[in-house]
N, C-alpha and C positions, 0 to 999 in steps of 0.2 A: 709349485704348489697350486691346486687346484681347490677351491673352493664353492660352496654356493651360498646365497644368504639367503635363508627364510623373507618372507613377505615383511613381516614383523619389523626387521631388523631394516631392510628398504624401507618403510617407512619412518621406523623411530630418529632414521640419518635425515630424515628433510623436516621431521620434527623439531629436533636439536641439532642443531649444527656442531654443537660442544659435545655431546655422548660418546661412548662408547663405539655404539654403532653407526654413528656419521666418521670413528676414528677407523673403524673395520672396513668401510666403504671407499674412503681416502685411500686408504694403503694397498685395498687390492685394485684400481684403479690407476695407480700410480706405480707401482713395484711391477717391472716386467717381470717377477719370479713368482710373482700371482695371478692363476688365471683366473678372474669370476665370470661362474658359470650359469648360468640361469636359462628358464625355460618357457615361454608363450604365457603357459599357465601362470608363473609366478610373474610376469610383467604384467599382463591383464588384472590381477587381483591388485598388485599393486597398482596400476593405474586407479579401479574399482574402490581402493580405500584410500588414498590419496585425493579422487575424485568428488566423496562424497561432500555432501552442502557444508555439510559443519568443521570438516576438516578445511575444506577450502577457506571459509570462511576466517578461521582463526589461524590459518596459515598466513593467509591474502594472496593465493595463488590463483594466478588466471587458468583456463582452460589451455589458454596457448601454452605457459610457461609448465602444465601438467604434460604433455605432448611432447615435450623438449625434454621435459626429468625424463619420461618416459623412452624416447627417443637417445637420449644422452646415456642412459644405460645400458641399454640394448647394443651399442656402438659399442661400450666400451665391454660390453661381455661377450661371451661362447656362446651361443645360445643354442642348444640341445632340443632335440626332437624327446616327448619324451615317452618312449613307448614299453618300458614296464610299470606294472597295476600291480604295486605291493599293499599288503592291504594289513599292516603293521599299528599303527596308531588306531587304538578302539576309543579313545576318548575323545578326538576331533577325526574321524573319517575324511574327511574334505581336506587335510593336512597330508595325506598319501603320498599327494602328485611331489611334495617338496620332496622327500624320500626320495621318491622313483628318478627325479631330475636330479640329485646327489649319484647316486646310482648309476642313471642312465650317462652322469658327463665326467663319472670315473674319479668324481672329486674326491679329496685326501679329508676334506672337510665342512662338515655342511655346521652354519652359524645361524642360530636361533633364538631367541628369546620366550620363546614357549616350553613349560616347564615339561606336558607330554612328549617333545622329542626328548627334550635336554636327559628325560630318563632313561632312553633308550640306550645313551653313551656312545654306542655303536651300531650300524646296521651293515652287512657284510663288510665293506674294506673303510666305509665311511664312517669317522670321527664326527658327534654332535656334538658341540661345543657353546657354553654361552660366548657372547660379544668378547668379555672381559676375557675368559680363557683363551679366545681367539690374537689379541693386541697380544698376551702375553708369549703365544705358542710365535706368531710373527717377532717380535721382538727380540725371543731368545735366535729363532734361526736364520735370520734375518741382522741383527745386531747394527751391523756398519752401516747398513743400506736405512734402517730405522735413522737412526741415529742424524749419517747426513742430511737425509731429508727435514727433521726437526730445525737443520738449523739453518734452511731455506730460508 
C-alpha cells in the first residue's frame, strides 16, 4: 500500500505525539506493507512550518533536531520527483503539488487533514482520506500486523 501524507498531517504527528496522525506516521514507517511517499516539495513545507519561531518555540525544537525530523523522514520514505501540474484544488492553489506527488508516486492513498482535498474523495486512482479513515482502512487490512505491533 502506498501512501502519501499531506504537510498537515507531517506536522500535526510532531505536534502530538498521541493523534491520529502521529498514529498514521508510526504505522506507515513501521509496516513494510506501507510505502510512504513523499516529494522535495512536501519535505521543504514541512520543514518551512515546523521551522517557524512559534512553532519551534512551543515545540522546544532545536534547529538541529528540525534537520533530523526532516532528515528521519526523507529516509524512511520514496521520495518522488514530482513532475505533473494538476491544477484541481481552487480553494488553496499551492496545495496542487500534494495531488501531483500522490499521483506522480502512484499512491493507493493520499492522508490529509484539509477539508478542500478531503472533498475531493478521489483524484484519478488516488483515495483522499482523513487521518482517522486512514488507521481504520490500515487496521481493517492490515488486522494481525496492527494488532502485533500494539502489543510491542
Amino acid at each position: 500500500m502506498k501512501i502519501v501524507l499531506d504537510t498537515n498531517v507531517l506536522v500535526s504527528a510532531f505536534i502530538s505525539k498521541q493523534g491520529q496522525p502521529a498514529a498514521v506516521l508510526d504505522l506507515a514507517v513501521t509496516l513494510p506493507e506501507i510505502e510512504l511517499i513523499l516529494s522535495e516539495p512536501i519535505l521543504d513545507e514541512f520543514k518551512n512550518v515546523i521551522s517557524r519561531r512559534e512553532v519551534r518555540e512551543r515545540l522546544d525544537y532545536s534547529t538541529k533536531q528540525i534537520d533530523q525530523f526532516v532528515t528521519t523522514i526523507r529516509d524512511a520514505s520514496a521520495t518522488v520527483k514530482v513532475r505533473s501540474d494538476f491544477k484541481v484544488i481552487k480553494e488553496d492553489p499551492k496545495d496542487n503539488f500534494i495531488v501531483s506527488t500522490a499521483v506522480d508516486g502512484e499512491a493507493e492513498f493520499l492522508v490529509s487533514g484539509d477539508k478542500h482535498l478531503q472533498r475531493l474523495k478521489r483524484f484519478k486512482k488516488v483515495r483522499i482520506v482523513s487521518p482517522r479513515t486512514m488507521l481504520r482502512i490500515i487496521s481493517d487490512r492490515f488486522e494481525e500486523l496492527v494488532m502485533s505491533k500494539d502489543l510491542e
